[in-house]
VEXDREN-2710 file (C-alpha; in Angstrom, 1 decimal):
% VEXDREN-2710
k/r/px/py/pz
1/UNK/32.8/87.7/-43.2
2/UNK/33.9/90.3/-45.3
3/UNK/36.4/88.5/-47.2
4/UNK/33.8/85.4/-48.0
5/UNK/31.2/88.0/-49.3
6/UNK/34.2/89.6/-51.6
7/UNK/35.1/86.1/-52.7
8/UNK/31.1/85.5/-53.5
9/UNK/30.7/88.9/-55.5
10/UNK/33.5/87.8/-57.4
11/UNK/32.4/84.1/-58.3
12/UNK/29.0/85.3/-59.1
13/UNK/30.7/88.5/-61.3
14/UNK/32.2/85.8/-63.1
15/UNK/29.1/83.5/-63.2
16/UNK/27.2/86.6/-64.5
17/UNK/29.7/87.0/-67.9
18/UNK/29.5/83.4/-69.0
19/UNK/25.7/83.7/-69.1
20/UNK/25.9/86.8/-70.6
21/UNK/27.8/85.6/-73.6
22/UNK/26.1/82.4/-73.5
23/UNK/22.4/83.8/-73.4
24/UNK/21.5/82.5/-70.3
25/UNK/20.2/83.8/-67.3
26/UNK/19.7/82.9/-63.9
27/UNK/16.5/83.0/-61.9
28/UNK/16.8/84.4/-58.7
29/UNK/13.6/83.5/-57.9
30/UNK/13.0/82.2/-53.9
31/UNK/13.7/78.6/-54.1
32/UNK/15.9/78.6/-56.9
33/UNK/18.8/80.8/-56.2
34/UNK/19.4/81.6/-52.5
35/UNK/22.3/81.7/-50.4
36/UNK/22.6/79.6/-47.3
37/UNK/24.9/79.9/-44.2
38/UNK/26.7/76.9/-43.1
39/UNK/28.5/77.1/-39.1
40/UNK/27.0/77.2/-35.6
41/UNK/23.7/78.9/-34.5
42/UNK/26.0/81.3/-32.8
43/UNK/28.3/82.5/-35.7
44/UNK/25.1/82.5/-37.8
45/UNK/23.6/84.7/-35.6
46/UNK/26.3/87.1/-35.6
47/UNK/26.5/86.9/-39.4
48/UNK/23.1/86.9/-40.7
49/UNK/23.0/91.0/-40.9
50/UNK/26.3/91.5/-42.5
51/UNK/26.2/88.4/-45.7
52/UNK/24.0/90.2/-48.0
53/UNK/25.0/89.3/-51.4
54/UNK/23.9/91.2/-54.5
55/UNK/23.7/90.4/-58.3
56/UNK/23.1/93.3/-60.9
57/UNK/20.1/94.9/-58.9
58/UNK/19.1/92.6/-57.2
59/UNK/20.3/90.9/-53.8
60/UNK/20.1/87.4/-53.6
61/UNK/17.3/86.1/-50.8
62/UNK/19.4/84.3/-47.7
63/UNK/17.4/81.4/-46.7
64/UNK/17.8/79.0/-43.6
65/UNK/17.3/76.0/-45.4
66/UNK/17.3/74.3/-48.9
67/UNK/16.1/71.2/-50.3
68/UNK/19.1/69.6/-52.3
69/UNK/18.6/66.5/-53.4
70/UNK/15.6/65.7/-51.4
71/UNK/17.7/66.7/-48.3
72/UNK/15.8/69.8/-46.5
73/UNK/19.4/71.2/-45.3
74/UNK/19.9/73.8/-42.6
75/UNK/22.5/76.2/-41.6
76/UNK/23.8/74.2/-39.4
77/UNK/23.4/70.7/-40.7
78/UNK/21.4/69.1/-38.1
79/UNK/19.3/67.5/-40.0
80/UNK/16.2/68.6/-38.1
81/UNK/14.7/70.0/-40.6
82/UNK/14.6/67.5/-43.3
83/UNK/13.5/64.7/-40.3
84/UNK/10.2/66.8/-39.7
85/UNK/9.6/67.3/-43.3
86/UNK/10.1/63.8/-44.2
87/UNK/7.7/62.8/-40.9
88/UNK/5.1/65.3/-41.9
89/UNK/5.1/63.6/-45.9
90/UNK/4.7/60.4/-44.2
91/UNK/2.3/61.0/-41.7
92/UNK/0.1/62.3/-44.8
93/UNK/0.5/59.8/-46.9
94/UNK/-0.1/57.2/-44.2
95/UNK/-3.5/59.1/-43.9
96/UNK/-4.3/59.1/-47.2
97/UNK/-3.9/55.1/-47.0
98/UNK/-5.9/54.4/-44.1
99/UNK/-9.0/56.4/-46.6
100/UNK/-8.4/54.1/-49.2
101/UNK/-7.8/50.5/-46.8
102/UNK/-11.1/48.9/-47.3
103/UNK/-10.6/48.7/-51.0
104/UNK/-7.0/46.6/-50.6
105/UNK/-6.3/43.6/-49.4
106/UNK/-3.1/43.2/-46.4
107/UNK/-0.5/42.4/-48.8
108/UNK/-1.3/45.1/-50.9
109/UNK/-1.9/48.1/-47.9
110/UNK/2.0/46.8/-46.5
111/UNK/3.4/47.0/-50.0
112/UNK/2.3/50.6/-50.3
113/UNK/3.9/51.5/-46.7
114/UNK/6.6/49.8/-47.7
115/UNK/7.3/51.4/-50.9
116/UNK/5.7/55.0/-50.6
117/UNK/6.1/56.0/-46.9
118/UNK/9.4/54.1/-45.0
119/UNK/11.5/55.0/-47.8
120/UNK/10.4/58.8/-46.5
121/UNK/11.7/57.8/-42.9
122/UNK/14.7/56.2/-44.0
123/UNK/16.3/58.3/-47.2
124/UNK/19.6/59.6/-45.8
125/UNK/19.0/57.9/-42.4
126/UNK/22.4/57.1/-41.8
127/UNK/23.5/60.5/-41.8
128/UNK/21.1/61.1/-38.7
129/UNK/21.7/57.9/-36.5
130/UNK/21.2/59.8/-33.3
131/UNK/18.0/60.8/-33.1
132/UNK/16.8/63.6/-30.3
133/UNK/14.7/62.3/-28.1
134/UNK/11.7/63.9/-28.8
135/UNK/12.8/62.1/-32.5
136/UNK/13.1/58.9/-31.5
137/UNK/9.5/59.6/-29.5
138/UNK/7.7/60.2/-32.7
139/UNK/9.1/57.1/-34.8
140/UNK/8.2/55.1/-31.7
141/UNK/4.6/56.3/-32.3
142/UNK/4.6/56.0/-35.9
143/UNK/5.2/52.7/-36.1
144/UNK/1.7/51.8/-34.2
145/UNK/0.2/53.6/-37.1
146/UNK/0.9/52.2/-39.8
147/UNK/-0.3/48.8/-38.3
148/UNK/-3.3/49.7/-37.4
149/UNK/-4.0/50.8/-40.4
150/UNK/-2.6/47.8/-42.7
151/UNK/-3.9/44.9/-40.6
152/UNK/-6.9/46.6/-39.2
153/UNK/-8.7/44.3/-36.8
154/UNK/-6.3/41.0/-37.9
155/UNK/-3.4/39.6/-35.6
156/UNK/-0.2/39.8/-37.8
157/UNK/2.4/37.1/-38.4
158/UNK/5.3/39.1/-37.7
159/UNK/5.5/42.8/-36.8
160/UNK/6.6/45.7/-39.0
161/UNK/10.0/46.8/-39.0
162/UNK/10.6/49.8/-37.0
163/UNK/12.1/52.9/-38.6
164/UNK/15.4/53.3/-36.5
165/UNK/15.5/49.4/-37.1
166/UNK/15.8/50.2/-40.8
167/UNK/18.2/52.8/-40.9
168/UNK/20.7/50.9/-38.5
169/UNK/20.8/47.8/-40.4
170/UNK/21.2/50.1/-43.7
171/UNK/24.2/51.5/-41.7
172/UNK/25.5/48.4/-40.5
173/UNK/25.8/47.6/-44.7
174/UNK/27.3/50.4/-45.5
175/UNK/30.2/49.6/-43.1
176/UNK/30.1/45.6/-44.1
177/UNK/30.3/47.2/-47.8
178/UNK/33.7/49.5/-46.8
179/UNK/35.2/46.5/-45.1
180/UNK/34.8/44.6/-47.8
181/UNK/36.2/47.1/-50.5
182/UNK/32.7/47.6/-52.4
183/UNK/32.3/51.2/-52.2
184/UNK/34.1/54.2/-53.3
185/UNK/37.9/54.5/-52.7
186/UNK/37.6/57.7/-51.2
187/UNK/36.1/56.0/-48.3
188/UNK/37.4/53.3/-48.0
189/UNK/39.5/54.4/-44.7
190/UNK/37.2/55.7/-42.7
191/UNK/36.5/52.2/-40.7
192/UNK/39.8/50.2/-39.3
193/UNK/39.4/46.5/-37.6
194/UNK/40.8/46.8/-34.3
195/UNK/44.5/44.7/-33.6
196/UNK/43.7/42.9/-30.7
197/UNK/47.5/41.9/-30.5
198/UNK/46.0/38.6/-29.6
199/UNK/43.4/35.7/-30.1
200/UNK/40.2/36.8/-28.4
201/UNK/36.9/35.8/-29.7
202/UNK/36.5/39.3/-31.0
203/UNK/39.9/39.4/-32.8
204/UNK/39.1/40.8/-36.2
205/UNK/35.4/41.2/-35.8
206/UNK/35.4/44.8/-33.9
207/UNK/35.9/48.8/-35.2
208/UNK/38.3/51.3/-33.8
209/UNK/36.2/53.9/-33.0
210/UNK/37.8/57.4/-34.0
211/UNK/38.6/59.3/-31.3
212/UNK/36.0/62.3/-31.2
213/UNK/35.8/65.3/-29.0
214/UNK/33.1/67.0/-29.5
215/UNK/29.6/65.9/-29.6
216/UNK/28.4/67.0/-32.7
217/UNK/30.9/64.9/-34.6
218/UNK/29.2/61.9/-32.2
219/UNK/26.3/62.4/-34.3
220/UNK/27.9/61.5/-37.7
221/UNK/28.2/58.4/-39.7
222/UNK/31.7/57.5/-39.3
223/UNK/31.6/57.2/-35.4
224/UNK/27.6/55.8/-35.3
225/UNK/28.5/53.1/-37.7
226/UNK/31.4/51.9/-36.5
227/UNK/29.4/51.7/-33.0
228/UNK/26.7/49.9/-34.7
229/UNK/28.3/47.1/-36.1
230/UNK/30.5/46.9/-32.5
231/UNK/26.9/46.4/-31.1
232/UNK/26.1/43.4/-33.5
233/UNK/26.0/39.8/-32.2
234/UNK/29.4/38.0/-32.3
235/UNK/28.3/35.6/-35.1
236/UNK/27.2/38.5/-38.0
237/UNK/30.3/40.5/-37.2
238/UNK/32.3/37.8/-37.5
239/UNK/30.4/36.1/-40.8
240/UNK/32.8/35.1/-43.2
241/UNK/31.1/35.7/-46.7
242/UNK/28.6/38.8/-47.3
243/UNK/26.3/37.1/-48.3
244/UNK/25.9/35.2/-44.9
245/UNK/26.7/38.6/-43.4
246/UNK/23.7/40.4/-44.9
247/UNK/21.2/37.5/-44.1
248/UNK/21.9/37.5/-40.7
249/UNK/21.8/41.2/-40.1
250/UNK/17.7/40.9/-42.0
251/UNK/17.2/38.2/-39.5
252/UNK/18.5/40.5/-36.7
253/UNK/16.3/43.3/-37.3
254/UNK/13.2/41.7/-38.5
END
């Protein structure tokens, strides 16, 4: 711990010279510049006390989480945080819909869900594919909501999509999109087709699945997704074009 708080005095020393003959300074307000632990809740624990960071007189606040870019980010990058900000915006903003539904029309109410409260639910959602339960519990509820409130006392044609729904099929994308080669090269690797080593109706269609010890690496995007598109029908997985691909997979989760 020591020698990361060294290494810090001496960034910021640095940082603090180039403002100095550049005429800038830097606000070290709460919110703007904080510092923020990243490891287990245990280390954390442990290190909290001793990380205390100064610059000129001041010591720089340490804060448990931070909002970057629209991520609320903890110390140890569970994502919990930023799902029950993101539920508590929604869950507003659904409210604040259901006061103003007598003066739209159905088309209208679902277009504002649609384009001012799931993008809430769903922004980053494939970093967080597994969901506590207590998670999954409350986007379960949530999606009764919302149709309540946009179709009121009407029967609709077709139900709204739910939330985990949205961010699976966004996942299973993402992973057509690598497959195919339309994404940055620096990920490109990260999802293999499995060599059956002989015809079987799967044979080219399914992931290797890294091998993954502990369960917190479970949780993240390269092992979920390659699940997730194992767990897709025969026929998308083994779609020729994208295009057929994609339409299948909307068809699938509608």
């Amino acid at each position: 711990m020591e020698s990361i708080k060294s290494k810090l005095m001496n960034d910021l020393a640095n940082v603090a010279v180039w403002l100095d003959e550049n005429d800038l300074i830097i606000n070290l307000n709460e919110g703007k510049t904080e510092e923020l632990l990243f490891g287990t809740a245990k280390h954390i624990c442990k290190s909290n006390k001793s990380l205390s960071i100064p610059y000129g007189n001041t010591v720089i606040n340490l804060t448990k989480k931070y909002k970057y870019p629209g991520v609320e980010v903890n110390s140890t990058l569970n994502l919990n945080t930023h799902f029950d900000a993101c539920f508590k915006c929604a869950s507003t903003r659904l409210c604040l819909l259901s006061k103003i539904r007598d003066n739209l029309n159905v088309d209208s109410a679902r277009t504002i869900y649609q384009s001012m409260i799931t993008p809430l639910l769903t922004y980053c959602g494939i970093l967080n594919l597994k969901l506590r339960s207590t998670q999954l519990h409350k986007l379960a509820s949530f999606r009764e909501r919302p149709t309540k409130v946009i179709f009121k006392d009407f029967r609709p044609d077709t139900e709204l999509p739910s939330i985990m729904d949205l961010r699976k099929k966004r996942a299973c994308e993402i992973v057509r999109r690598t497959l195919d080669g339309n994404i940055p090269e620096a990920l490109m690797d990260h999802f293999v087709i499995k060599d059956h080593g002989r015809e079987t109706q799967n044979r080219g269609c399914l992931i290797n699945l890294p091998t993954i010890k502990l369960e917190y690496a479970r949780r993240g995007f390269y092992f979920m997704g390659a699940k997730l598109y194992n767990e897709l029908p025969l026929n998308i997985r083994s779609a020729t074009s994208s295009e057929d691909f994609y339409k299948l997979l909307k068809l699938h989760f509608s």
